[in-house]
N, C-alpha and C positions, 0 to 999 in steps of 0.2 A: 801633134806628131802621130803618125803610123807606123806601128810596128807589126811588121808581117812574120808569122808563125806558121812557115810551112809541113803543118803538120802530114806527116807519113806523104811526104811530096815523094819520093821514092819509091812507094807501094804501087805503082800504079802510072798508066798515059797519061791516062784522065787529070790525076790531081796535079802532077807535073805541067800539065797545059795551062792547068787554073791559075796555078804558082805564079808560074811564067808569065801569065797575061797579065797579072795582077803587077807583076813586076814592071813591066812594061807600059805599061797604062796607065798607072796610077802614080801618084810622088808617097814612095816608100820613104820612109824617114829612115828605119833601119830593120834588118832580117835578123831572128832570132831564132835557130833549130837546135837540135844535134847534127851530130858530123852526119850522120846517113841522110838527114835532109837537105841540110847546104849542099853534100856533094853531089846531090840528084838536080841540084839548080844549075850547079855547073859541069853538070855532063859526065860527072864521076861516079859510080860506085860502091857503096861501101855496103857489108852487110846491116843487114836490120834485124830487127826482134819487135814487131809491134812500131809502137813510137819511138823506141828508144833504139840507141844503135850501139853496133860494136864501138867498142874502143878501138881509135887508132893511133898509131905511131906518132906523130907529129900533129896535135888539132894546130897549131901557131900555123906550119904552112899551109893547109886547108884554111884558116880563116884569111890569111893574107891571097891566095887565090880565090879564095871567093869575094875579098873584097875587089881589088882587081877585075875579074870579069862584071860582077856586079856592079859597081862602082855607088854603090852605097857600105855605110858604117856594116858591117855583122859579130854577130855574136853567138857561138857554138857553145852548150852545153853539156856538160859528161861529166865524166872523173875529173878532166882538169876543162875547165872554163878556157874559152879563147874570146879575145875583142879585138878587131881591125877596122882600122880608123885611116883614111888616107894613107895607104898603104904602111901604117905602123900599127905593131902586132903585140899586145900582153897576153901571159899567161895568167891563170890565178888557179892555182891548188887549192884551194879551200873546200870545205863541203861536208855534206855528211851521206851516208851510203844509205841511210832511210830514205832521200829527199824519191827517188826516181820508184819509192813505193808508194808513194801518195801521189795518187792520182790530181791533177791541176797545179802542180807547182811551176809547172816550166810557163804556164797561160798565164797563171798570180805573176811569175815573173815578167812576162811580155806588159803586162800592165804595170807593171812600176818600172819598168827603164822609158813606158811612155811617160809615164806621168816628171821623173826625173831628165828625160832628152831635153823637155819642153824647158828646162832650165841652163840649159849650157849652148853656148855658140860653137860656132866649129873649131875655133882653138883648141876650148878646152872640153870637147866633146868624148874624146878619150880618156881622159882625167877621170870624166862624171862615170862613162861607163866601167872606168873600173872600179868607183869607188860602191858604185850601186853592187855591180855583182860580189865582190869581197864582202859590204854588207849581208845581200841575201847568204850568201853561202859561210859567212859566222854565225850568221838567227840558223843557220841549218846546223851549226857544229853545237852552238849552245842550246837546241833543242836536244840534240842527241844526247848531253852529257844528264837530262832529266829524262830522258825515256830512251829504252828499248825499243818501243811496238810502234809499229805505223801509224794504228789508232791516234792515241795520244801524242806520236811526235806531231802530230797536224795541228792538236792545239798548242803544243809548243812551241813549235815553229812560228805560228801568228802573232803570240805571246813575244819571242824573242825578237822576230822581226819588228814589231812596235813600241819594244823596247830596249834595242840595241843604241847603243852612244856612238858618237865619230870616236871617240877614242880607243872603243874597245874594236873599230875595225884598224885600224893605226897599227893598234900593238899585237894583232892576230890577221894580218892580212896577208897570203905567200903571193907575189906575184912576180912573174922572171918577164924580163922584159925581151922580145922574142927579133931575133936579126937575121 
């Protein structure tokens, strides 16, 4: 599988061309930004800050139009997590507000929903991505409850995430299922 990480696709013609050609060109398996990059693939914009983007009102409808024009799986990251999946749309509030200080979390992510895509068919391909993102983003809550500082939440975080249970994402998992 390929997952495309249109980083700071927004900032710029340039990297929006790359995005896009890439989108186009190649068999994306699925898109994985923040809203300020999803929304610069589909012709929207939202402010930015670097890589990271404002928070918006609604990421559920943003990920369902950009699955839509897209017409591959995506996945928006922020405050609250979005996945659309043939045009059906989860939320996930989980997380921790250190993750977006650590630099490479959102890339560490983009490689583990390839490595878990490469396990689910397209039934249950929504299923998996919600269970992976709920996962990363409880290894992000149960790193924070042992640290404070950026520093050390990074090794907490890899710590957590290698040793988080299905069960402990079961009984810690917020996801609103988005209509």
């Amino acid at each position: 599988p390929t997952v495309l990480d249109p980083v700071a696709a927004g900032a710029g013609a340039y990297r929006k061309k790359v995005t896009l050609d890439l989108l186009h060109h190649h068999t994306i398996s699925l898109v994985r930004g923040n809203a300020g990059e999803i929304a610069a693939l589909i012709g929207e914009s939202i402010e930015t800050k670097g890589v990271d983007s404002a928070q918006i009102d609604n990421v559920g409808e943003l990920a369902l139009r950009a699955n839509q024009q897209l017409g591959i799986p995506v996945v928006i990251t922020g405050k609250k997590d979005a996945v659309a999946v043939n045009h059906q749309v989860r939320i996930l509030e989980n997380g921790s507000e250190l993750m977006p200080l650590v630099t490479g979390t959102g890339c560490l992510l983009g490689a583990v929903l390839a490595a878990f895509i490469h396990l689910a068919d397209e039934d249950s391909l929504l299923d998996c991505l919600e269970e992976v993102l709920s996962a990363y983003s409880i290894a992000g809550e149960m790193a924070e409850q042992k640290t404070s500082l950026p520093g050390t939440f990074q090794i907490e975080f890899i710590n957590s995430l290698y040793a988080i249970q299905s069960e402990e994402v079961e009984e810690n998992k917020k996801v609103i299922h988005y209509e």
